[in-house]
Backbone as CSV, one residue per row, in Angstrom:
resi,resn,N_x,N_y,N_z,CA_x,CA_y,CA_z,C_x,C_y,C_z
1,UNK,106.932,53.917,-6.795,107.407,52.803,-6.004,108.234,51.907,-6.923
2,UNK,109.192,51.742,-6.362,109.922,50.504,-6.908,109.347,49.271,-7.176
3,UNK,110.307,48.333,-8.528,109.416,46.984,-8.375,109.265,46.270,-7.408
4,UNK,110.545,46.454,-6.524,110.783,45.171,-5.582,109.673,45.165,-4.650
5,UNK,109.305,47.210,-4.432,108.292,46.777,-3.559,106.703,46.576,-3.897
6,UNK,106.385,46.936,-4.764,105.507,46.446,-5.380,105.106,45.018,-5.395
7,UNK,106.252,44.124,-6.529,105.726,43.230,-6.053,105.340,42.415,-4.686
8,UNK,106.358,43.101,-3.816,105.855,42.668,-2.312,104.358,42.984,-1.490
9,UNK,104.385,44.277,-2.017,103.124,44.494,-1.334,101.816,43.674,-2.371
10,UNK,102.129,43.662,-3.803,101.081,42.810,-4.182,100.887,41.417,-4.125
11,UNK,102.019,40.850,-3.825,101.752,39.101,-3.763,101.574,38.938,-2.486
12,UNK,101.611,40.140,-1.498,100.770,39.718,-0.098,99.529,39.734,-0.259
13,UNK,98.962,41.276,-0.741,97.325,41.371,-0.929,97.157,40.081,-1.374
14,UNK,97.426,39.715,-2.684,96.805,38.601,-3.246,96.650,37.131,-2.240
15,UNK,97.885,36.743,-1.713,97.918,35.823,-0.956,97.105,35.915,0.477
16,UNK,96.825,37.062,1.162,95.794,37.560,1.510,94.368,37.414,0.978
17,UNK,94.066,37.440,0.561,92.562,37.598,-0.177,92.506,36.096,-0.266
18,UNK,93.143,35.870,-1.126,93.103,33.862,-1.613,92.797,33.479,0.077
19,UNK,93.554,33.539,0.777,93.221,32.687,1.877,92.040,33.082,2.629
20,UNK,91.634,34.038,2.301,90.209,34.463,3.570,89.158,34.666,2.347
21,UNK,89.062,34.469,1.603,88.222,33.775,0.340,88.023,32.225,0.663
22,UNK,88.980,31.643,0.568,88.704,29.827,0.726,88.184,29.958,2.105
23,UNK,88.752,30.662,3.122,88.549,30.553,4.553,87.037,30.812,4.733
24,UNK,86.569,31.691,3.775,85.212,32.398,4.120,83.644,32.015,2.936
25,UNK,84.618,31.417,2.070,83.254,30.533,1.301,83.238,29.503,0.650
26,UNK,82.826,28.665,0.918,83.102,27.493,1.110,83.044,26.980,-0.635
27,UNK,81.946,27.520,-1.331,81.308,26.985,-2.268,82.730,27.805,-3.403
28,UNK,83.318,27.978,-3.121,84.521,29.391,-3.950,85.383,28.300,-4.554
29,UNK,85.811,28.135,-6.147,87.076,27.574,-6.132,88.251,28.756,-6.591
30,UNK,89.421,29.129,-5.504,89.669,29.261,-5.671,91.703,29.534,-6.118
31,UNK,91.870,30.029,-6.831,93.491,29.590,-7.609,94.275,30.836,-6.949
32,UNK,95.731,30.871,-6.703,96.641,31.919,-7.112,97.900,31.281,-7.453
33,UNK,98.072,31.590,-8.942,98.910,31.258,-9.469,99.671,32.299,-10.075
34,UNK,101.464,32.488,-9.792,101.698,33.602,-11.260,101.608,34.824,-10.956
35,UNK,101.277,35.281,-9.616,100.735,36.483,-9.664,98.913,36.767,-10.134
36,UNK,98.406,35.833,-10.675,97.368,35.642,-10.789,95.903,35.105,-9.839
37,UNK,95.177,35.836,-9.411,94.199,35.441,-8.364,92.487,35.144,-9.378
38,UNK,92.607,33.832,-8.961,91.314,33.456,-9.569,89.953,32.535,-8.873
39,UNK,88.974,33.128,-8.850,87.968,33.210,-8.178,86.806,32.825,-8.704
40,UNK,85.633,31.321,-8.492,85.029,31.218,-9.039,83.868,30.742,-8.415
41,UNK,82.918,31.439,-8.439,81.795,31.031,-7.727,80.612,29.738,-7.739
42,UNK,79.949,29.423,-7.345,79.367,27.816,-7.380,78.760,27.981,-8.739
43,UNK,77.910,29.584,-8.826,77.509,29.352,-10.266,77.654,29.617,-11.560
44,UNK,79.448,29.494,-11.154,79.825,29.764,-12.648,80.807,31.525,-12.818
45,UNK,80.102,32.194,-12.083,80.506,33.586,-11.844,82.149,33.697,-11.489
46,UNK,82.956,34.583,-12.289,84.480,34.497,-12.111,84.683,35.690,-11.693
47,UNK,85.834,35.878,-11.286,86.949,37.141,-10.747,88.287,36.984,-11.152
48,UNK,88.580,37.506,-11.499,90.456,37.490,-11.367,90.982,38.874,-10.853
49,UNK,91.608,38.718,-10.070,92.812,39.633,-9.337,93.890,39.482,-9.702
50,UNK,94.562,40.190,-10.390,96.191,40.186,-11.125,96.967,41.424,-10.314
51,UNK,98.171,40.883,-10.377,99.403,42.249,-10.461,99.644,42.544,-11.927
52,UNK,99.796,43.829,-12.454,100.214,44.465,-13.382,101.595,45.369,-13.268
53,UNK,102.582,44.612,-13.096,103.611,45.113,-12.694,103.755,46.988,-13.673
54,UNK,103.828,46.522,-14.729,104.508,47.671,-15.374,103.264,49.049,-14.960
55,UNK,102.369,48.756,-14.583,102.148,49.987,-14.224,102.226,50.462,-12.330
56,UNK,102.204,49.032,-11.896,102.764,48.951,-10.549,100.949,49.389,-10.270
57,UNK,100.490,48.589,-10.605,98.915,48.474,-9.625,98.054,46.774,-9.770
58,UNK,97.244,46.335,-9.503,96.629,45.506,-8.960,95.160,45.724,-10.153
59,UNK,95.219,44.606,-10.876,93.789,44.961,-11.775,92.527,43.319,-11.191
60,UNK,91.490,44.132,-11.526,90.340,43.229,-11.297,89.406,42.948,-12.415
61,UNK,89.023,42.276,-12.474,87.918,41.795,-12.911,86.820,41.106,-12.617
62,UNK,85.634,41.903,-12.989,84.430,41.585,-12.180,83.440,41.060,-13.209
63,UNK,82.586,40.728,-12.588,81.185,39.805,-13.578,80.128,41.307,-12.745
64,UNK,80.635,41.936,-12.091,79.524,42.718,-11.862,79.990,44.356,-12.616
65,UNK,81.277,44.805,-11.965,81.467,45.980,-12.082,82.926,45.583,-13.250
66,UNK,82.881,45.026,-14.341,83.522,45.179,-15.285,85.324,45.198,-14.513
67,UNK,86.191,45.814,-15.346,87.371,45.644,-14.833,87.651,47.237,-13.795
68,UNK,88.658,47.239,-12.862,89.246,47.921,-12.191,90.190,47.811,-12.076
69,UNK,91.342,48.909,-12.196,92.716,49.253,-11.811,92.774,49.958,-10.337
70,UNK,93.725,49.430,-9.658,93.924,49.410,-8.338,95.322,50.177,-7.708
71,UNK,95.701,51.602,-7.904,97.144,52.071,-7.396,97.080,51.916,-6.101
72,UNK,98.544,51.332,-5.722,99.036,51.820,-4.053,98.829,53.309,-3.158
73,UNK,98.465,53.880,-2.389,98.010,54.542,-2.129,98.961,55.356,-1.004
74,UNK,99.745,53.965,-0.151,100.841,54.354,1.029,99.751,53.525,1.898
75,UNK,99.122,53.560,1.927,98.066,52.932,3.038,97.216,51.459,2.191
76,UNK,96.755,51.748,0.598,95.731,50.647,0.825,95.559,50.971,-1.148
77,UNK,95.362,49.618,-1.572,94.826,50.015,-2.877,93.419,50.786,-3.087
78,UNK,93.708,51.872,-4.424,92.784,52.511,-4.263,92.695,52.558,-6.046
79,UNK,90.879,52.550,-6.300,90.400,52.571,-8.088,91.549,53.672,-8.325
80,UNK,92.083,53.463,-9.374,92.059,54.273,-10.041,91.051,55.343,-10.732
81,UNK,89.577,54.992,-10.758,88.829,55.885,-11.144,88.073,56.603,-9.863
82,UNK,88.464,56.230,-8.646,87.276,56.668,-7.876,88.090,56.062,-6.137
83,UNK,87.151,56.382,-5.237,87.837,56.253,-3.696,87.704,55.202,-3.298
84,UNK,86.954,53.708,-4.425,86.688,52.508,-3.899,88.375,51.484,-3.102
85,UNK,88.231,51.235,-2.566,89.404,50.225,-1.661,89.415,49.090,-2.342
86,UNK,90.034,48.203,-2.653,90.240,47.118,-3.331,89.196,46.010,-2.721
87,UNK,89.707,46.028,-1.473,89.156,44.724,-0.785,87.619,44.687,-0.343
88,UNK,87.402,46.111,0.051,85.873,46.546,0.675,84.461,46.077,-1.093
89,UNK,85.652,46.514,-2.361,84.950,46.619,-3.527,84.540,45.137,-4.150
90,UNK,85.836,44.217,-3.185,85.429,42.621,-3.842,84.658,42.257,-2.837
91,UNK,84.967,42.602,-1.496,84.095,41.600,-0.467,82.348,41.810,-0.981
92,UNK,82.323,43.392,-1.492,81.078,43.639,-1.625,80.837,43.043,-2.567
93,UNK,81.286,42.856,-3.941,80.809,41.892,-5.080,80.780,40.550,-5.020
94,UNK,81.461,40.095,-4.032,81.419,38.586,-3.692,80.421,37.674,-2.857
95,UNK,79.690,39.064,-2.065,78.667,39.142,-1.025,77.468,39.149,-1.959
96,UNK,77.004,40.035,-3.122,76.250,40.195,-3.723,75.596,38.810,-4.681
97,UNK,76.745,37.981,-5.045,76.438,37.233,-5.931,76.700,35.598,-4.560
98,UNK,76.979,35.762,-3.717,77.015,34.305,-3.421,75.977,34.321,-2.046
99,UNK,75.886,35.611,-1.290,74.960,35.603,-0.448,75.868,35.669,0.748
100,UNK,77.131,35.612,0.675,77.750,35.274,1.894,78.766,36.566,2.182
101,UNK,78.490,37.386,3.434,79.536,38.379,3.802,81.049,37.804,4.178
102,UNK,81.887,38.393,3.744,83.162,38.113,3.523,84.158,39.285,4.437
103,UNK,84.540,39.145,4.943,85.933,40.397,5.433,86.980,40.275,5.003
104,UNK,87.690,40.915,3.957,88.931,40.749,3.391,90.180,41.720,3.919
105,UNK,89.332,42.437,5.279,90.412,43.574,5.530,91.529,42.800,6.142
């Protein structure tokens, strides 16, 4: 994929997520700046969601499941190591540590 579209499809996800994150927990502060998505829970617990242009995927970072790389798929980000979905993999880590179910689809 090209950059142009890349970055398009990633500063939607991101801008996506940011808003149904604030929309969906209240106790969340959270940032997107830069291409940068940052996520912080009441107790302290962080996330960041980045674009990584040069490899043209979407990286995470978790307080639970360490970091993840995220390729475009044609349909939906997908691990690079495995069949996890981007969004199904944060709602679930975000659910785990704050108590609150989230839908990020």
């Amino acid at each position: 994929m090209d950059e142009r579209v890349f970055e398009g499809l990633a500063s939607d996800t991101l801008a996506r997520l940011a808003e149904r994150i604030e929309d969906g927990l209240a106790d969340a502060d959270v940032e997107l700046r830069g291409g940068v998505l940052t996520i912080e829970l009441g107790d302290g617990a962080q996330f960041v969601v980045n674009k990584h242009a040069p490899n043209r995927q979407i990286w995470m970072s978790s307080p639970i499941s360490g970091a993840s790389h995220f390729a475009w798929s044609g349909a939906a980000w997908i691990s690079t190591r495995g069949p996890q979905r981007l969004e199904p993999m944060l709602a679930s880590e975000l659910a785990q540590l704050s108590g609150v179910a989230i839908d990020l689809m």
